[in-house]
C-alpha positions as CSV (number, residue, x, y, z in Angstrom):
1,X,-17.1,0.3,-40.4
2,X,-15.0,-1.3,-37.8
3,X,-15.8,-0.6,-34.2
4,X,-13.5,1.0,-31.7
5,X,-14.1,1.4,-28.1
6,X,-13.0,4.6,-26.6
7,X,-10.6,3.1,-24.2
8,X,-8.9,2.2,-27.8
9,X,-9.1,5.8,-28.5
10,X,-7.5,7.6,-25.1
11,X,-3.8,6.8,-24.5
12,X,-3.2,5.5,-28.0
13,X,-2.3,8.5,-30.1
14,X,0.2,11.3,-28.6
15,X,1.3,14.5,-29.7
16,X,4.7,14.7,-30.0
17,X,5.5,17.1,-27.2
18,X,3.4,16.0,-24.3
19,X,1.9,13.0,-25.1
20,X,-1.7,13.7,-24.6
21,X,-4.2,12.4,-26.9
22,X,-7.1,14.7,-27.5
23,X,-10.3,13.3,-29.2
24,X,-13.0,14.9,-31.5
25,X,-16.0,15.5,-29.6
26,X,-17.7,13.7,-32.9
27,X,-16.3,10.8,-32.1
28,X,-16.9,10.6,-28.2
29,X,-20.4,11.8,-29.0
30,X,-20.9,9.0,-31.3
31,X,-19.5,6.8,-28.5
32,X,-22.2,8.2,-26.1
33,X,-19.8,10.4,-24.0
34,X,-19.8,14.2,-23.8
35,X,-17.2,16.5,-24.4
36,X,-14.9,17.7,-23.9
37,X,-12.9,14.8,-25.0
38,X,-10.5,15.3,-23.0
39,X,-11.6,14.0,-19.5
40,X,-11.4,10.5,-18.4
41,X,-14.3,8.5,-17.3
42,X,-13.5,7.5,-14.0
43,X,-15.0,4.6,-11.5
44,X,-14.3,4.7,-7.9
45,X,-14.9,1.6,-5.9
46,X,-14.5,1.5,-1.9
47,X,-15.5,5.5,-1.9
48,X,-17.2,6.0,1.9
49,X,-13.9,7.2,2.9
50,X,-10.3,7.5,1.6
51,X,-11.6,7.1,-1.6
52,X,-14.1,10.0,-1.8
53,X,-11.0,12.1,-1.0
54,X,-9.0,10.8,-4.1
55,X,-12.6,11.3,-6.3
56,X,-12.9,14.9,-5.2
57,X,-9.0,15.3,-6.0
58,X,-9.8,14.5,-9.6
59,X,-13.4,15.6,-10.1
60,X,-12.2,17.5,-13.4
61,X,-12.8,14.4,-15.3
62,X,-15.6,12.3,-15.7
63,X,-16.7,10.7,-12.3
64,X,-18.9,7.9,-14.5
65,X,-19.6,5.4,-11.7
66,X,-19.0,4.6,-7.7
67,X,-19.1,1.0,-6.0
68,X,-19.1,0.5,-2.5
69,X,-20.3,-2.2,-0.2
70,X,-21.6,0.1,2.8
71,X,-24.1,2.8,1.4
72,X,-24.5,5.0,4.6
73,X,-20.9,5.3,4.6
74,X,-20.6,6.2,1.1
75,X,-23.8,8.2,1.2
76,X,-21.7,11.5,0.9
77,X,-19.9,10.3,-2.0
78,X,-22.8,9.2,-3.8
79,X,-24.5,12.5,-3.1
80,X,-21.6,14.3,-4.4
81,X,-21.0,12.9,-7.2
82,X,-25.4,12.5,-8.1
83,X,-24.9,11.5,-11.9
84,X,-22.6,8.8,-11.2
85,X,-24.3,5.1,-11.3
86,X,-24.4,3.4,-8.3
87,X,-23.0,-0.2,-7.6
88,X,-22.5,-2.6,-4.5
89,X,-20.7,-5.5,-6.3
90,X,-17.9,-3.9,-8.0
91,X,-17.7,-7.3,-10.2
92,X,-21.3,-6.4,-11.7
93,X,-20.4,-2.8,-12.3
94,X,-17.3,-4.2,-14.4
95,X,-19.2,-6.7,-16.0
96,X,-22.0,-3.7,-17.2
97,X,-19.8,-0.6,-17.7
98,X,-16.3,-1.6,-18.6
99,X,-16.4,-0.4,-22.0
100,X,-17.6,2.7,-20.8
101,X,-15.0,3.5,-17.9
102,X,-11.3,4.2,-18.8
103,X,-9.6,4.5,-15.2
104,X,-10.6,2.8,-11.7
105,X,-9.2,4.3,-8.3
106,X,-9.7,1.7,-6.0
107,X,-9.7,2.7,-1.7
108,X,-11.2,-1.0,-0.3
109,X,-10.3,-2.3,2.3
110,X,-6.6,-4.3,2.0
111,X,-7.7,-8.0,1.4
112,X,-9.5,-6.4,-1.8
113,X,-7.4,-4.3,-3.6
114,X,-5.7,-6.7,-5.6
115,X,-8.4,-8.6,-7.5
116,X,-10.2,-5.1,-8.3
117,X,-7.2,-3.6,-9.5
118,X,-6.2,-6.7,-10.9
119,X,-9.1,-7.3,-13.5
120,X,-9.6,-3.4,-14.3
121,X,-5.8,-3.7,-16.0
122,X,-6.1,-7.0,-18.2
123,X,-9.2,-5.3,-19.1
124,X,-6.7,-2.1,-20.8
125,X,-7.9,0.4,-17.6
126,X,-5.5,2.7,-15.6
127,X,-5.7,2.1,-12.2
128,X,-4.8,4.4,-8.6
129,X,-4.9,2.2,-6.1
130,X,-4.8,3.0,-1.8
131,X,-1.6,1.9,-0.1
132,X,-0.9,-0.6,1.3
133,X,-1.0,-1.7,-2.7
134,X,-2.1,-5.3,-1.5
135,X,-2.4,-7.8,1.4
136,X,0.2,-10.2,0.1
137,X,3.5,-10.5,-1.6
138,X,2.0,-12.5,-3.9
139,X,-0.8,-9.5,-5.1
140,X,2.1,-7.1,-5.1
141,X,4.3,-8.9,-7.6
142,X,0.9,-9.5,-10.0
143,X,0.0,-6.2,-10.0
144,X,3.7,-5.0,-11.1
145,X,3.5,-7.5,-14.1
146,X,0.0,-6.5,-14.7
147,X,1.3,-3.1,-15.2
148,X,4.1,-3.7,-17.4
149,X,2.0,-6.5,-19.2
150,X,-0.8,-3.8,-20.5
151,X,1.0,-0.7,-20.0
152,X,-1.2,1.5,-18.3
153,X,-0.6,3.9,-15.8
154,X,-0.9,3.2,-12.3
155,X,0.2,5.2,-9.0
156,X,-0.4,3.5,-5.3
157,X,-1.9,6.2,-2.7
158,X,1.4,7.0,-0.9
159,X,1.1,10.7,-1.8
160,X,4.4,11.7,-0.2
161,X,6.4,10.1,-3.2
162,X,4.9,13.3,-5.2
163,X,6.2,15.4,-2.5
164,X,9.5,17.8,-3.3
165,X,10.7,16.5,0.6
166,X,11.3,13.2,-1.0
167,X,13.6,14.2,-3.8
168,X,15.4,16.1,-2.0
169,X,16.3,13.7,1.1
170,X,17.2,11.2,-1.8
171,X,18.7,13.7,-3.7
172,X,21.3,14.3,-0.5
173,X,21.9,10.8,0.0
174,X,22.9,10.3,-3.4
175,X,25.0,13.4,-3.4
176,X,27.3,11.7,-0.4
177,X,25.8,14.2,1.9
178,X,26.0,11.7,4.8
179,X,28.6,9.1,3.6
180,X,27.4,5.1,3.4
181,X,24.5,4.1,5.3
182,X,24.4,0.6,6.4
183,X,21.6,1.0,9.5
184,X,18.1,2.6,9.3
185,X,15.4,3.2,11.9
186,X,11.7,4.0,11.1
187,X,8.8,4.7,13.2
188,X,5.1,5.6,13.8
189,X,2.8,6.4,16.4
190,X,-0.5,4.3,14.9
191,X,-2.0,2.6,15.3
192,X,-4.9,5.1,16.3
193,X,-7.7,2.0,15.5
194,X,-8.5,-1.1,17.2
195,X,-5.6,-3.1,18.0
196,X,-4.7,-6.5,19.9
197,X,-8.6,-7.5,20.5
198,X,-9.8,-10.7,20.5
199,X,-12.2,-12.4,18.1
200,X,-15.5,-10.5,18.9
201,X,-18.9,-12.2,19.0
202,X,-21.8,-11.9,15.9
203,X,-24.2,-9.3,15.6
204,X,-26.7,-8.5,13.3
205,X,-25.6,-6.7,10.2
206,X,-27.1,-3.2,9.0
207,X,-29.5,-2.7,6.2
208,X,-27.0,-0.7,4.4
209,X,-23.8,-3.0,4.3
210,X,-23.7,-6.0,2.6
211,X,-21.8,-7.8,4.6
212,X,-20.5,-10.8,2.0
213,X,-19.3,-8.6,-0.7
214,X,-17.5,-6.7,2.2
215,X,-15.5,-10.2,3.0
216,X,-15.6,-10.7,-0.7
217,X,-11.9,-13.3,-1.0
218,X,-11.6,-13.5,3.1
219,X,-12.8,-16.4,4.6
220,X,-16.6,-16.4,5.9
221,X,-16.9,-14.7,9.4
222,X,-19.9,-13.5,11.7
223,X,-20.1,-9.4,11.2
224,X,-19.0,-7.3,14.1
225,X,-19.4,-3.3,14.1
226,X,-15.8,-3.2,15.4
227,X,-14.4,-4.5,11.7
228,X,-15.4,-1.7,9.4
229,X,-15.8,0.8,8.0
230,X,-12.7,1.8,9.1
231,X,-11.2,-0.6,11.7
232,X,-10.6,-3.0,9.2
233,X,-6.7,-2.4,9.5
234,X,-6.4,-3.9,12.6
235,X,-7.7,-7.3,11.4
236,X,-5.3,-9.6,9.4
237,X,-8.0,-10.9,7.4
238,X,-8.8,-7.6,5.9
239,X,-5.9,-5.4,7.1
240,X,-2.2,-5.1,7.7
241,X,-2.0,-3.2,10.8
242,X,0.3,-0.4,11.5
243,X,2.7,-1.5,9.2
244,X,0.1,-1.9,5.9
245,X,-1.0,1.6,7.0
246,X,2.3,4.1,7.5
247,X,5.1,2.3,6.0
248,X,4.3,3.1,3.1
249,X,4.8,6.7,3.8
250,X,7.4,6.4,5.9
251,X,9.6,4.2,4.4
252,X,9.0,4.5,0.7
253,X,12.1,7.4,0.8
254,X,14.5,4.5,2.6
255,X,13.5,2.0,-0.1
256,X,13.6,5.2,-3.2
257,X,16.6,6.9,-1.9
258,X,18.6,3.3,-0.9
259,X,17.5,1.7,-4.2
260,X,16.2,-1.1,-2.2
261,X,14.8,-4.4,-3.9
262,X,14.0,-7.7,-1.9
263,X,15.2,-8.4,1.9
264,X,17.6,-11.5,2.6
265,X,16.0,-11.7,6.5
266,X,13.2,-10.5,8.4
267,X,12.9,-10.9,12.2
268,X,9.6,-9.6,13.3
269,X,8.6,-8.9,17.5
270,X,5.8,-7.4,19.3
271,X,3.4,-7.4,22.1
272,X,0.5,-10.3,22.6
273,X,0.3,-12.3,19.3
274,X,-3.5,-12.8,18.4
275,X,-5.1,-15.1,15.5
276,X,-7.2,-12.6,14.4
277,X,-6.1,-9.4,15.2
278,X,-2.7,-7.4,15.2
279,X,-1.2,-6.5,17.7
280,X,-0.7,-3.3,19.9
281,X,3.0,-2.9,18.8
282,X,5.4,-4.0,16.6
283,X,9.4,-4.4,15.5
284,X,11.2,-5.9,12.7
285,X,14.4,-6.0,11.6
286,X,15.2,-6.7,8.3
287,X,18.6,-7.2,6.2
288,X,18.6,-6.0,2.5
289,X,21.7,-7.3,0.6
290,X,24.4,-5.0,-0.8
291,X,22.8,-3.3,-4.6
292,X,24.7,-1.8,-7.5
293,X,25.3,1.9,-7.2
294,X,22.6,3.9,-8.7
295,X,23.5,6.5,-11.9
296,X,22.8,9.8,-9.8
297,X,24.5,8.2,-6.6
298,X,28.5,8.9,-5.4
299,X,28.8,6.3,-3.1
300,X,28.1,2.6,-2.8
301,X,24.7,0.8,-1.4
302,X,26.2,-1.6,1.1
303,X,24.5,-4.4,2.8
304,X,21.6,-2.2,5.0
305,X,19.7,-2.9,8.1
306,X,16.7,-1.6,8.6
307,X,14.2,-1.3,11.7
308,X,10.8,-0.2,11.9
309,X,9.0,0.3,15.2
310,X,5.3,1.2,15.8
311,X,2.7,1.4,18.9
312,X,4.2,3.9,20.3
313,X,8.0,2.7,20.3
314,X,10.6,4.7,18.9
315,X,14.5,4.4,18.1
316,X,16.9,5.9,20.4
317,X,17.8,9.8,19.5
318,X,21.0,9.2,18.3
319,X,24.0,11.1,20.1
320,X,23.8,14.8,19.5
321,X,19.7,14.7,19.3
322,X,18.7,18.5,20.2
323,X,17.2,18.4,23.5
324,X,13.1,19.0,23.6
325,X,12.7,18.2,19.9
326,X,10.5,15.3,19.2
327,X,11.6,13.1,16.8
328,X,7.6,12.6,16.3
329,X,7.4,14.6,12.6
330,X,3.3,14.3,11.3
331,X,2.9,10.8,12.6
332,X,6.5,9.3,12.0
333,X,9.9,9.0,11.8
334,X,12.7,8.0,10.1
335,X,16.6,8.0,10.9
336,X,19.2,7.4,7.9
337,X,22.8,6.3,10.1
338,X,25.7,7.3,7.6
339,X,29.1,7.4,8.0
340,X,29.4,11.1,8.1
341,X,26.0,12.1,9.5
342,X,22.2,11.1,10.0
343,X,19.7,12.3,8.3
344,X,16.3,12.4,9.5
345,X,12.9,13.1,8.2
346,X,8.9,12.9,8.7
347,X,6.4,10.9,8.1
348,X,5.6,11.0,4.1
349,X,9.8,12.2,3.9
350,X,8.8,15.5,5.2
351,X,11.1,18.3,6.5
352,X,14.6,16.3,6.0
353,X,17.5,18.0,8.4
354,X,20.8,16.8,8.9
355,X,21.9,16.3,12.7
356,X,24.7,18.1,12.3
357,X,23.0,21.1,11.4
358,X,24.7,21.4,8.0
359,X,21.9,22.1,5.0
360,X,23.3,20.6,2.0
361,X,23.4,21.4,-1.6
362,X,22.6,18.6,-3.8
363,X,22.2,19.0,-7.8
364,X,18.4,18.6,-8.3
365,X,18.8,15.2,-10.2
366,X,15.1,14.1,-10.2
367,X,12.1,15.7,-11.5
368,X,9.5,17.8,-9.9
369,X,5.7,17.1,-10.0
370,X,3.9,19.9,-10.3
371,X,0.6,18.7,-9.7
372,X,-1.6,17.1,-6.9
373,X,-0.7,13.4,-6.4
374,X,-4.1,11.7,-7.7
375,X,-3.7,14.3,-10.5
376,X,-0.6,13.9,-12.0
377,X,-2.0,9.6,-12.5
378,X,-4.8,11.4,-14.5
379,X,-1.8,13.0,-16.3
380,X,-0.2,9.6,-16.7
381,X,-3.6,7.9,-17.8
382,X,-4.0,10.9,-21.0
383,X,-0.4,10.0,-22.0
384,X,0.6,7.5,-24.9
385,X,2.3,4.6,-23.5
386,X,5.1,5.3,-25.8
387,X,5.9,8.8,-24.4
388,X,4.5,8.7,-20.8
389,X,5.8,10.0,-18.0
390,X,5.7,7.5,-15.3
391,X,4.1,9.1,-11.8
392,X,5.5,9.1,-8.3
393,X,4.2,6.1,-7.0
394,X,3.8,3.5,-10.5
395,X,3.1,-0.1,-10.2
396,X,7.2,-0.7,-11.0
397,X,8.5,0.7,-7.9
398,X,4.9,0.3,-5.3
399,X,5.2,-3.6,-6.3
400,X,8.5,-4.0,-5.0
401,X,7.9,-1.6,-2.6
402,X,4.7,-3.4,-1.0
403,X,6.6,-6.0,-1.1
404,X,8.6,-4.8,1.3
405,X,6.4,-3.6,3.9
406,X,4.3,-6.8,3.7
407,X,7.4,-9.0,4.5
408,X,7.6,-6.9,7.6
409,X,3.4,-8.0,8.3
410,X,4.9,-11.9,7.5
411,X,7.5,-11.5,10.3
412,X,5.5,-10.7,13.0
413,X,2.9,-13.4,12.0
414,X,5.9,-15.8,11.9
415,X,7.9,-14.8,15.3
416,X,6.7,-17.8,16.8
417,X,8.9,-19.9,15.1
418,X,11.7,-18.0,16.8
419,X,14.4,-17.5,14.3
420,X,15.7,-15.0,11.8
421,X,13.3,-16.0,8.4
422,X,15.6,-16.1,5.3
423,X,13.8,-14.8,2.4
424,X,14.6,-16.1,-1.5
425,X,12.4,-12.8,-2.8
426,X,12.4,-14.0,-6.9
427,X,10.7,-16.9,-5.8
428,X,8.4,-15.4,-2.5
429,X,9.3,-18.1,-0.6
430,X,10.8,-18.5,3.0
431,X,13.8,-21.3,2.6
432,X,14.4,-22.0,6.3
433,X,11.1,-22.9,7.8
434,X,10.9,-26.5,8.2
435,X,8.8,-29.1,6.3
436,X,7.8,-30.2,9.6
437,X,8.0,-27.2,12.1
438,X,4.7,-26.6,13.6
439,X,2.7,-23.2,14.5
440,X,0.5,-22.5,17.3
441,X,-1.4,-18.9,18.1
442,X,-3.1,-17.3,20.8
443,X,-7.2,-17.0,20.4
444,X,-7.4,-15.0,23.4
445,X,-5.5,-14.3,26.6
446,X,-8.1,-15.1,29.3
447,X,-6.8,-12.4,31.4
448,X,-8.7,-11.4,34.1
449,X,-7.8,-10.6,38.0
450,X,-9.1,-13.0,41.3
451,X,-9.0,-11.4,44.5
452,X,-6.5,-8.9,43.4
453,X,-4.0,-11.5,41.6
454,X,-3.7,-11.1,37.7
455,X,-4.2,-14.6,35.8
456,X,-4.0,-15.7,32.0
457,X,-5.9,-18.3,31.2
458,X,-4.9,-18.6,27.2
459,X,-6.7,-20.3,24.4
460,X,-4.6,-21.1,21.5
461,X,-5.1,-22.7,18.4
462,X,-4.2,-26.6,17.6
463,X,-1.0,-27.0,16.5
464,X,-0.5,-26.2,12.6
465,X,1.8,-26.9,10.3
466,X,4.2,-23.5,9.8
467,X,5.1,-24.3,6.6
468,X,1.8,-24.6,4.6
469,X,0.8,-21.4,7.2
470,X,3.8,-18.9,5.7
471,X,2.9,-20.1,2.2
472,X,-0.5,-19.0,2.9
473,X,0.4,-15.8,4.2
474,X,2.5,-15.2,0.9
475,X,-0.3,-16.1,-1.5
476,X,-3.4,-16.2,0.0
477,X,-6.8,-19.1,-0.9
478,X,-9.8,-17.1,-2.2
479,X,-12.6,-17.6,-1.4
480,X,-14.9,-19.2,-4.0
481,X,-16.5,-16.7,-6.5
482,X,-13.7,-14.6,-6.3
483,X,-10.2,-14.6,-8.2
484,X,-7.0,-13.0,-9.7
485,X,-5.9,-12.7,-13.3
486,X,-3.3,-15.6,-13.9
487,X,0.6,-13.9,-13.2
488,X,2.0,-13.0,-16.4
């Protein structure tokens, strides 16, 4: 008899009318697995924090095994969820369970997501995955081959894109509601972690974290308290700051609604520039060339210029702002400049409003999810490829997406260079930074005060070639014992 494993057996066969494939319990029996059939085996890995949210989100299905390189952290997961088997290296649990696991939600810190997503799809699994999708533009566009290469479903954490809010703000802009819009402004009010800190000293590290799987691809550093479990975001070896953490729910509707792809430019300013860390505040600018006009859109997608602010700085309120009303909406903002009108909303797209006051009436052109954001990806995962439903957030568009975001992290690392970056996005690849143009980057300020006087005494690195740095930047050098699935 041949052999078939069961992640041959969920998502192949589809009934005609919704696409879910429903198994005999004889079969998953025989497979070792208990019915009902219907239930995906699930492995979580990074699931101390974020991630235990998304695993108690979908705790209908199978919750088979959790992986997480800090056990007191996770302790609450692992006690939650008491049947599931327990991993620190999320390589072994792969390596011992794979046959037996049919989706991965992955909630790591950033510099990880990308090789654990990556190696769950080429192995056939769906994968949920935390925003920011990955920690380089490189990761992003793998991961949205990956996805199209073996066809499973995937869906990045940004759980507004389920929201109705979003349909709707996109659903007025394509409607003409607020004529063309050639100028956006976008903002948030993190970071609420660590920011702008210098390198911090060694200390010893706790019994329950292993520290080298934490680094896993980074390069090798001393442990320091201050850079996990959840301060991670504020170090560019692990992190992406500000930007890594809220753009993607703040300006996923610009790049939805707009039917953004690739920036041409990206200027990218902010307060003290550190090696290690990022800073306190940020602003880029980038340009985003003029796109064909969308099916459900009435007007034309000209050339668009978007601006995203964070540490506390905002946009100006436009003229007409209602006095007292903060533009401050759940941790963000943004502001869509048309022609006609602006249109504002929230962090995640929530509560859009016109400025004028006006409420429009836009044909509902999009659909509505019904379900919980982590649950409608277990929807997707039950779902032939063939007739699937894609979800809110999938691989196609939070590729692209990331994409964007990140080239707003590669700007601010670059503003030292002190020109407007030009962007060739097929390729990932800055084409006006100089063979020989050279970098250099503040270690730490030296600040201190002497009989009342304020001084800066800076350390910076030795000068570096800005070149091989960007390049870098875009596709990062694992570390050895750790790797990526070859780009399809």
């Amino acid at each position: 008899m041949k052999k078939i494993s069961r992640r041959q057996f969920v998502g192949s066969a589809a009934l005609a009318t919704a696409g879910f494939t429903i198994l005999p319990s004889s079969v998953i029996s025989g497979l070792g697995h208990k019915a009902p059939s219907d239930k995906l085996n699930v492995a979580g890995v990074g699931v101390g924090g974020r991630g235990f949210g998304i695993l108690r989100a979908i705790e209908s299905e199978n919750i088979v095994a959790l992986c997480d390189v800090d056990w007191r952290y996770s302790k609450n997961c692992f006690d939650y969820f008491p049947e599931a088997k327990r991993y620190w290296d999320w390589r072994r649990m792969y390596d011992e369970m794979m046959d037996d696991i049919d989706a991965v939600v992955v909630a790591t810190s950033d510099h990880t997501h990308a090789a654990i997503a990556a190696h769950a799809m080429v192995a056939g699994k769906h994968v949920y995955v935390e925003k920011p999708l990955t920690h380089t533009v490189y990761e992003s566009r793998l991961l949205t081959r990956l996805a199209e290469e073996y066809r499973v479903a995937t869906q990045m954490g940004n759980q507004g894109s389920s929201g109705e809010d979003v349909r709707t703000l996109c659903e007025w802009l394509w409607n003409d509601e607020i004529g063309e819009v050639r100028k956006v402004e976008a903002f948030t009010d993190r970071p609420i972690w660590p920011q702008g800190l210098a390198t911090p000293g060694a200390q010893p590290v706790p019994d329950t974290l292993n520290w080298d799987l934490f680094l896993g691809p980074a390069p090798e550093r001393a442990y320091n308290e201050i850079y996990t479990p959840w301060n991670f975001r504020g170090w560019w070896d692990f992190g992406t700051g500000a930007l890594g953490d809220m753009a993607c729910h703040i300006l996923h509707p610009v790049f939805k609604g707009l039917q953004l792809g690739y920036p041409i430019s990206a200027q990218g300013s902010s307060t003290l520039l550190l090696k290690d860390s990022a800073p306190q505040a940020e602003k880029v600018h980038m340009v985003f060339p003029e796109r064909p006009q969308s099916p459900h859109a009435k007007i034309p997608f000209p050339e668009l210029e978007v601006t995203w602010y964070d540490g506390g700085l905002q946009p100006n309120m436009p003229e007409g702002w209602p006095a007292g009303r903060n533009m401050n909406d759940a941790g963000g903002g943004v502001l869509f400049h048309g022609t006609r009108d602006t249109l504002i909303a929230g962090c995640y797209g929530l509560r859009p409003w016109l400025l004028s006051g006006r409420v429009p009436e836009a044909p509902k052109v999009l659909p509505r999810i019904e379900l919980s954001h982590e649950m409608d990806w277990v929807r997707a995962c039950k779902e032939s490829p063939d007739n699937r439903t894609e979800t809110a957030s999938p691989f196609s568009e939070a590729g692209p997406f990331n994409e964007m975001v990140l080239m707003g992290v590669l700007a601010v690392r670059l503003q030292e260079l002190h020109k407007e970056l030009e962007w060739d996005g097929e390729n990932m690849r800055f084409t006006n930074i100089g063979d020989d143009e050279m970098l250099r980057i503040v270690i730490e300020d030296g600040f201190q005060i002497t009989d009342g006087h304020p001084t800066f005494d800076k350390t910076l690195t030795d000068p570096f070639n800005a070149k091989a740095f960007a390049e870098g930047l875009i596709r990062h050098e694992y570390r050895a014992g750790w790797d990526l699935p070859p780009m399809p």
